[in-house]
C-alpha positions as CSV (number, residue, x, y, z in Angstrom):
1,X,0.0,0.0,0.0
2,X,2.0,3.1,-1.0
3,X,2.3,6.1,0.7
4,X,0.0,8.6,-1.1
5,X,-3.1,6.0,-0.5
6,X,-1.8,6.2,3.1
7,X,-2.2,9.9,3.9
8,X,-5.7,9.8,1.4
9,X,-6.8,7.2,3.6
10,X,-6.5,9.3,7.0
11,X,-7.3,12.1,5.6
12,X,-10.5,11.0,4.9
13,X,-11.2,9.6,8.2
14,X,-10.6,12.7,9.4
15,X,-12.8,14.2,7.5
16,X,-15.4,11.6,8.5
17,X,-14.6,12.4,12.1
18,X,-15.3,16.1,11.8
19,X,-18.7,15.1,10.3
20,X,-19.6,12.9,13.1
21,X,-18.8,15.9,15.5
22,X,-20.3,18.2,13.5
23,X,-23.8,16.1,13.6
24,X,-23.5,15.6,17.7
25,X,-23.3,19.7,17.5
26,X,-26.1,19.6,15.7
27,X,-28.2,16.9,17.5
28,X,-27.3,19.2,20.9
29,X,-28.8,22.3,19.4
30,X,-32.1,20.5,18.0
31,X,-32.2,19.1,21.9
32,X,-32.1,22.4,23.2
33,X,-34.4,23.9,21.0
34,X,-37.0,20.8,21.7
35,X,-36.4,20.2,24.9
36,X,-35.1,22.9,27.2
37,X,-36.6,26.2,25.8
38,X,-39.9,25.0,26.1
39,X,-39.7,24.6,29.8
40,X,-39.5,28.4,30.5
41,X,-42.7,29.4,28.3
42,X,-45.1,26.8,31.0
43,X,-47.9,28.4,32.1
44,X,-46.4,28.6,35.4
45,X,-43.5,30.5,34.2
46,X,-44.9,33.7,32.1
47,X,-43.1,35.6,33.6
48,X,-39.7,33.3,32.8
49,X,-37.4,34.3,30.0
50,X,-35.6,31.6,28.3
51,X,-31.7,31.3,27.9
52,X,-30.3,33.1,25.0
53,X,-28.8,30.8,22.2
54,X,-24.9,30.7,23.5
55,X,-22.7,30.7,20.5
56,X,-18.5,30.3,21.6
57,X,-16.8,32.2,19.4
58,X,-13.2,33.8,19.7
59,X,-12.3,37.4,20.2
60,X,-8.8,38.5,19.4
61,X,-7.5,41.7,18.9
62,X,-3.7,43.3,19.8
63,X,-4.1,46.4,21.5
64,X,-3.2,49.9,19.3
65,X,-3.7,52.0,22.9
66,X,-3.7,51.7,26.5
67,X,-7.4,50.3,27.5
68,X,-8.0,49.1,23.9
69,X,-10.3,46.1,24.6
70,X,-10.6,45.3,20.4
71,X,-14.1,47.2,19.9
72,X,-14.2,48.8,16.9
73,X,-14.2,51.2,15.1
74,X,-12.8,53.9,17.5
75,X,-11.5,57.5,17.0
76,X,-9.8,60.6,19.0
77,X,-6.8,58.0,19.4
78,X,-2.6,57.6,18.8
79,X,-3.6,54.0,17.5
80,X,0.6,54.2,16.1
81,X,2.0,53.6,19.2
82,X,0.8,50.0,20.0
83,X,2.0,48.9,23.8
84,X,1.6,45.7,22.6
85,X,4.3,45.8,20.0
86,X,8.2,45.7,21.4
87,X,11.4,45.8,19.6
88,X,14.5,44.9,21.3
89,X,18.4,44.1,20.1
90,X,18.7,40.2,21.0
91,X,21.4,41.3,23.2
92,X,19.0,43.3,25.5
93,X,15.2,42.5,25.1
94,X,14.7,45.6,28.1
95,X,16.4,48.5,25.7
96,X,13.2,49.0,23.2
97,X,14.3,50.8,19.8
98,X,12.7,51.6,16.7
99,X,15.9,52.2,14.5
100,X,17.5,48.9,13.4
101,X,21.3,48.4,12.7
102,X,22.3,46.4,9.5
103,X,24.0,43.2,10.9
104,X,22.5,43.4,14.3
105,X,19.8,40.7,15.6
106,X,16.6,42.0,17.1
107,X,13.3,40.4,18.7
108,X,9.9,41.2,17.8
109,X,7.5,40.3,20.0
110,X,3.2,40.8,20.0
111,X,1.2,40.4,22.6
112,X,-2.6,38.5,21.2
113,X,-5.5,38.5,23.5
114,X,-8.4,36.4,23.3
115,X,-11.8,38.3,24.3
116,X,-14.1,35.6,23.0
117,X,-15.1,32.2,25.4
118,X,-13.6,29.8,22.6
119,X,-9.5,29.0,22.6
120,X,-7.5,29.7,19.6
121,X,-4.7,26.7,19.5
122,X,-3.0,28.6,17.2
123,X,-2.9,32.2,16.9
124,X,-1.0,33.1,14.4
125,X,1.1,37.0,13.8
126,X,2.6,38.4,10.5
127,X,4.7,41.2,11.0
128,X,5.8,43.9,8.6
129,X,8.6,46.2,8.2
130,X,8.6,49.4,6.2
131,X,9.7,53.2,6.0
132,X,7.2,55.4,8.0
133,X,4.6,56.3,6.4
134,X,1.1,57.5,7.2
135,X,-1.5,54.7,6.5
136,X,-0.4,51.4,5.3
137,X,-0.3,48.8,2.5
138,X,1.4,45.4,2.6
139,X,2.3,45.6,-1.0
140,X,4.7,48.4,0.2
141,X,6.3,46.8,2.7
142,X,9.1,43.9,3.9
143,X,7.0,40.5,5.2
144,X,9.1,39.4,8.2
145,X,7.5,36.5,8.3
146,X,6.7,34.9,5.8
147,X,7.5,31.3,5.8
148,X,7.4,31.2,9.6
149,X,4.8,32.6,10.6
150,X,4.9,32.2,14.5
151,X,2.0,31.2,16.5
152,X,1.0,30.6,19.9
153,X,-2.1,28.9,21.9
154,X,-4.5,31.6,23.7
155,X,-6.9,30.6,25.7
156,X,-10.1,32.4,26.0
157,X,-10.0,35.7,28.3
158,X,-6.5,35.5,27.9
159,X,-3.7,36.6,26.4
160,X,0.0,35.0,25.0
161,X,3.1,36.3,23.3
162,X,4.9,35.3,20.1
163,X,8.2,36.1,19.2
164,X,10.2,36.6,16.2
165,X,14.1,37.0,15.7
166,X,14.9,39.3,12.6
167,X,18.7,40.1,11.4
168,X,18.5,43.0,9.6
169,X,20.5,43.5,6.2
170,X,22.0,46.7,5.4
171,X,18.8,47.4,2.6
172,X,16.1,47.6,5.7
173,X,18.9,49.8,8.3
174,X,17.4,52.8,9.6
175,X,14.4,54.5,11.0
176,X,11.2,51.8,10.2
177,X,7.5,51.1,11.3
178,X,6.5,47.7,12.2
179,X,2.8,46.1,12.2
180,X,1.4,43.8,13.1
181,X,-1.3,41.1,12.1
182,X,-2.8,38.6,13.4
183,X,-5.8,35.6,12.4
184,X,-6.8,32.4,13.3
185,X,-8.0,29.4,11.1
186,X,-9.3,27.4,13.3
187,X,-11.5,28.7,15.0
188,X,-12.2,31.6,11.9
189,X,-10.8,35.2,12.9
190,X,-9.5,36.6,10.4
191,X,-8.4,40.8,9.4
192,X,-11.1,42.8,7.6
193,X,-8.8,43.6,4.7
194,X,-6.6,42.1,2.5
195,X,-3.7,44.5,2.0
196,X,-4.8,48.1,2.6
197,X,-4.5,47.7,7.3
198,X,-6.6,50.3,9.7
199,X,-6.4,49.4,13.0
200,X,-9.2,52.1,13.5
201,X,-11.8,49.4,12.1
202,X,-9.6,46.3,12.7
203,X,-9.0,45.0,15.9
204,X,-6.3,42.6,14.2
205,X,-3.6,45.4,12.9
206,X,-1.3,47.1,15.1
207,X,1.2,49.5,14.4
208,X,4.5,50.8,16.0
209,X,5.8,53.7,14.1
210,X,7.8,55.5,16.4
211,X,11.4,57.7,15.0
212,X,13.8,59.4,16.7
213,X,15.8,62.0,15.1
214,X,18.6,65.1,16.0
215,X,17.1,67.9,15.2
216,X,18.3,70.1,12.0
217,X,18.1,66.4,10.4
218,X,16.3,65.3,7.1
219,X,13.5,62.7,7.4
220,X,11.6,61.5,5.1
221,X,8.0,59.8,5.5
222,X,5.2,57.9,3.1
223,X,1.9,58.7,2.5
224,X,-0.6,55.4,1.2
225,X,-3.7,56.8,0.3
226,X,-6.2,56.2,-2.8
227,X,-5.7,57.8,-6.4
228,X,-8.4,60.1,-5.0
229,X,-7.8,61.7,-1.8
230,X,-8.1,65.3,0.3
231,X,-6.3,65.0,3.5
232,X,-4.3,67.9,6.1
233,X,-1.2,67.1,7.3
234,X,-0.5,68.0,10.9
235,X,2.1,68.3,13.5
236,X,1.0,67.9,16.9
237,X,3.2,68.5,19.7
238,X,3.6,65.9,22.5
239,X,3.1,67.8,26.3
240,X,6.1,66.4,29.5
241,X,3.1,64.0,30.2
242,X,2.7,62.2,26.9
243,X,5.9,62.2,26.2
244,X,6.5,60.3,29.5
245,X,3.7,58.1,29.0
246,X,6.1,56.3,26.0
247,X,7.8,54.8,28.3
248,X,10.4,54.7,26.4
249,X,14.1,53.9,27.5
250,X,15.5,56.9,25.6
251,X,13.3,59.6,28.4
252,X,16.0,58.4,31.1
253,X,18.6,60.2,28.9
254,X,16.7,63.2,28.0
255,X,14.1,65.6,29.6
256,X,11.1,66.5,27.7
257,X,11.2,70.3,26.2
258,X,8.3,72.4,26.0
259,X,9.0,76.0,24.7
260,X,7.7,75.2,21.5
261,X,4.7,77.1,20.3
262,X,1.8,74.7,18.5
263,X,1.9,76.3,15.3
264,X,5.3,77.0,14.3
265,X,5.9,73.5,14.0
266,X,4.7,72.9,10.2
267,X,6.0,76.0,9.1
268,X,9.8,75.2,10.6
269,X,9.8,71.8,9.2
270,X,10.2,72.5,5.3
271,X,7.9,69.3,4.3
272,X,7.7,69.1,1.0
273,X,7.1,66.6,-2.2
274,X,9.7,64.5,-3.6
275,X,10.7,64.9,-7.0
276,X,8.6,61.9,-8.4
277,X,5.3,63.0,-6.4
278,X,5.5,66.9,-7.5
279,X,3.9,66.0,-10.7
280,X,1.4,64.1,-9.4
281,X,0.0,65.3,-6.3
282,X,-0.7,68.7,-4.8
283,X,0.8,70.3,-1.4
284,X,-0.9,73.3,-0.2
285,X,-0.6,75.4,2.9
286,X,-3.9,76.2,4.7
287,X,-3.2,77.8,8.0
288,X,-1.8,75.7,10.8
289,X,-1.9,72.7,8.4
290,X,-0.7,71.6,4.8
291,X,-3.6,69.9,2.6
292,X,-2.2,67.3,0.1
293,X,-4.2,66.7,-2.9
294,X,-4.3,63.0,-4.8
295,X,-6.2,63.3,-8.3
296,X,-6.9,60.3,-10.5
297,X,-10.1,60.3,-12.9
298,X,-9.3,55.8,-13.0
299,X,-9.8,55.8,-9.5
300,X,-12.7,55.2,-7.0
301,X,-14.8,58.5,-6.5
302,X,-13.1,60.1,-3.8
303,X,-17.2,60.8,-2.0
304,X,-17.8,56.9,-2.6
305,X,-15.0,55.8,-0.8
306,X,-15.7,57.8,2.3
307,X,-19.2,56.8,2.6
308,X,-18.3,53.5,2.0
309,X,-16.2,53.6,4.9
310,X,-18.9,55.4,7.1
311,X,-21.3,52.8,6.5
312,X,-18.1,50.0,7.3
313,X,-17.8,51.9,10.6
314,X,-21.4,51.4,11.5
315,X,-21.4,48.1,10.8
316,X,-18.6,47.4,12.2
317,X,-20.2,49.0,15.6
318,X,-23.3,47.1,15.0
319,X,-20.9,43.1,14.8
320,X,-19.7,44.2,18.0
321,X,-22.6,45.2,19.9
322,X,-24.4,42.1,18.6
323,X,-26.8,43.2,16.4
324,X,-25.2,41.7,13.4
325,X,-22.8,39.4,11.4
326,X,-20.4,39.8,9.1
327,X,-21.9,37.2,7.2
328,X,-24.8,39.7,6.5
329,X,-22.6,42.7,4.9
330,X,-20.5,40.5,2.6
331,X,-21.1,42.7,-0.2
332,X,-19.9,45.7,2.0
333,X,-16.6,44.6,2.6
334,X,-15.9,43.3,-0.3
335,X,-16.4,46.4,-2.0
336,X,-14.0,47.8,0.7
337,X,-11.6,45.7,-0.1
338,X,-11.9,46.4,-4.6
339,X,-11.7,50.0,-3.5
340,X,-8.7,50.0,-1.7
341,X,-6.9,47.7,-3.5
342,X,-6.0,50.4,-5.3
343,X,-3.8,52.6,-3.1
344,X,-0.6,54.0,-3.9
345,X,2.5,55.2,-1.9
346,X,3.6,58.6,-2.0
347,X,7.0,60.3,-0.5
348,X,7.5,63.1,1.7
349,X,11.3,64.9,2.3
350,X,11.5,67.5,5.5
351,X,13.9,69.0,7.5
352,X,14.0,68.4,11.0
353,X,13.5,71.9,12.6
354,X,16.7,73.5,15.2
355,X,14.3,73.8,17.8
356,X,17.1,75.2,19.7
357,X,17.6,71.9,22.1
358,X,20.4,71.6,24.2
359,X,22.5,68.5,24.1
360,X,20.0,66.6,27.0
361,X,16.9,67.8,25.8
362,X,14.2,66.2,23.5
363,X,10.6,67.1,22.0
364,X,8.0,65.2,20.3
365,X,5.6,65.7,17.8
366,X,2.7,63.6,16.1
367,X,2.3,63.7,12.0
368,X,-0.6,62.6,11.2
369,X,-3.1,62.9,8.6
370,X,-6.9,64.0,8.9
371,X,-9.7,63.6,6.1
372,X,-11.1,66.7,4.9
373,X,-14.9,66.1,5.7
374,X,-17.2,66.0,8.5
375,X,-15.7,62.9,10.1
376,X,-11.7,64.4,10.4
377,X,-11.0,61.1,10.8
378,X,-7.4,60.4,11.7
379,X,-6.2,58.0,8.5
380,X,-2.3,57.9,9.4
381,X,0.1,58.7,11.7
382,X,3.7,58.5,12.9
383,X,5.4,59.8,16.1
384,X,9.0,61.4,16.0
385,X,11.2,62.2,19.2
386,X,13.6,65.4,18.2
387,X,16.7,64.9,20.4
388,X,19.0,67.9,21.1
């Protein structure tokens, strides 16, 4: 009996297997629905509601903010700054760092959390590398893992952590922004998109897109957004108490500076397009802010697209307060997905502003990018620590 007949045979007992279990489910469910409901409408026992139809299911999510519990969508949040997200050099896993060395070893490590009563044997967690940039695609970016995709078991109302050792060559050295995402086969959790990653609507995504650069230094950022697209760019300055709440390693070296006032920020920086996005996209300063322009008559109409994601959001509230299932907005998402399978990556160059820092001083700001309608929905951001 050779081997191939082997594995077909076990494979289909398996598959037999599953059936069986798959009809005792069933059988259990007809039994309640026979036998047990009907004892709480007696006569007796008006007043007597019966047990709602318990249905296990998992729940997991990786936190994008302190007291994130996975709900979704959310807003008013720096969702770039996961605190379940670390990277460490593999010679020190307690000094965290966000600019990688070529030829040096680091560990990346995600925490997964299971909200749902059902266990997830095997949780698995992609991680990405790229420049930073606002938004995010995974066509732009470096798959860490693929090929080993690690996993780990979580059981329900729990949480575990999965780890992953990256060398990084000398193409990939620099300042970087890694996500996160995670999905389950078995049981079925899996992202809401397929390339274009929000953790505002998905509580599998997180992001850690944190720099730090001396002051009077270039950097230079991405934008993803869709061939159509109006957002502001905006620099937010970090106060002593956010800047603290990083808890970063790099604050026990440096004491937060404050004498910065909000609005001179954007107009200090020199941001600018580079070269190859000049022709194609428009830069434009409005104030306190810059709006950046993205025109493309081939594109999805730029009003679709964001009421197709204000009717995603709403649904997306409604799966998680109960009231419906995926299953029943198919054709929602996966016009969500056609739309934004479309995205593109633009480039940003800037000069780091002399804030006038002294050598043990440090500032930070937020970049982020707001849509220009009634939602001002945050869309992208990044977070950069000036250091005297």
């Amino acid at each position: 009996m050779n081997d191939k007949f082997i594995q077909s045979k076990g494979y289909l007992a398996g598959q037999e297997t599953i059936r069986e279990l798959e009809k005792l489910r069933g059988a259990y469910d007809d039994y309640i629905e026979s036998e047990v409901i009907p004892l709480f409408s007696r006569d007796d026992q008006l007043e007597r509601k019966p047990p709602r139809r318990f249905k296990e299911s998992s729940y997991l999510y990786v936190r994008s903010f302190d007291g994130d519990n996975g709900s979704r969508p959310f807003s008013n949040q720096v969702y770039w700054l996961s605190p379940d997200i670390q990277v460490s050099p593999i010679t020190n896993l307690a000094a965290y760092t966000r600019t990688l060395n070529a030829g040096e070893t680091y560990n990346l490590r995600c925490h997964i959390r299971n909200r749902g009563d059902r266990v997830v044997p095997s949780a698995k967690v992609e991680f990405w590398l790229t420049d930073p940039t606002l938004g995010f695609d995974t066509r732009f970016a470096q798959h860490l893992s693929l090929g080993r995709v690690p996993s780990t078991w979580v059981n329900p109302n729990n949480s575990g952590v999965v780890d992953l050792i990256y060398s990084v060559p000398p193409s990939e050295a620099g300042h970087k922004c890694l996500f996160a995402r995670l999905f389950s086969f078995s049981p079925l959790d899996l992202p809401v998109e397929n390339t274009r990653l929000d953790p505002t609507i998905d509580r599998h995504i997180a992001q850690l897109n944190l720099n730090i650069v001396q002051q009077g230094q270039p950097f230079q950022f991405n934008w993803v957004q869709a061939p159509n697209a109006q957002q502001r760019i905006e620099f937010v300055l970090l106060s002593a108490d956010e800047l603290r709440s990083l808890r970063h390693p790099i604050l026990t070296e440096f004491k937060p500076f404050r004498d910065i006032p909000q609005g001179e920020l954007i107009h200090r920086a020199s941001l600018g397009l580079s070269d190859t996005e000049a022709e194609t996209l428009e830069l434009i300063p409005e104030g306190d802010f810059l709006v950046v322009t993205s025109k493309d008559p081939r594109g999805p109409d730029l009003g679709e697209l964001r009421a197709t994601r204000r009717r995603l959001q709403e649904v997306l509230a409604e799966i998680g307060a109960g009231k419906a299932a995926s299953s029943e907005h198919r054709e929602l998402f996966a016009r969500w997905r056609e739309m934004n399978s479309q995205s593109l990556l633009s480039s940003f160059k800037m000069e780091i502003p002399d804030l006038g820092l002294s050598t043990d001083q440090l500032a930070g700001i937020h970049i982020q990018t707001v849509e220009l309608d009634d939602s001002h929905a945050v869309q992208g951001g990044l977070t950069v620590l000036i250091t005297g």
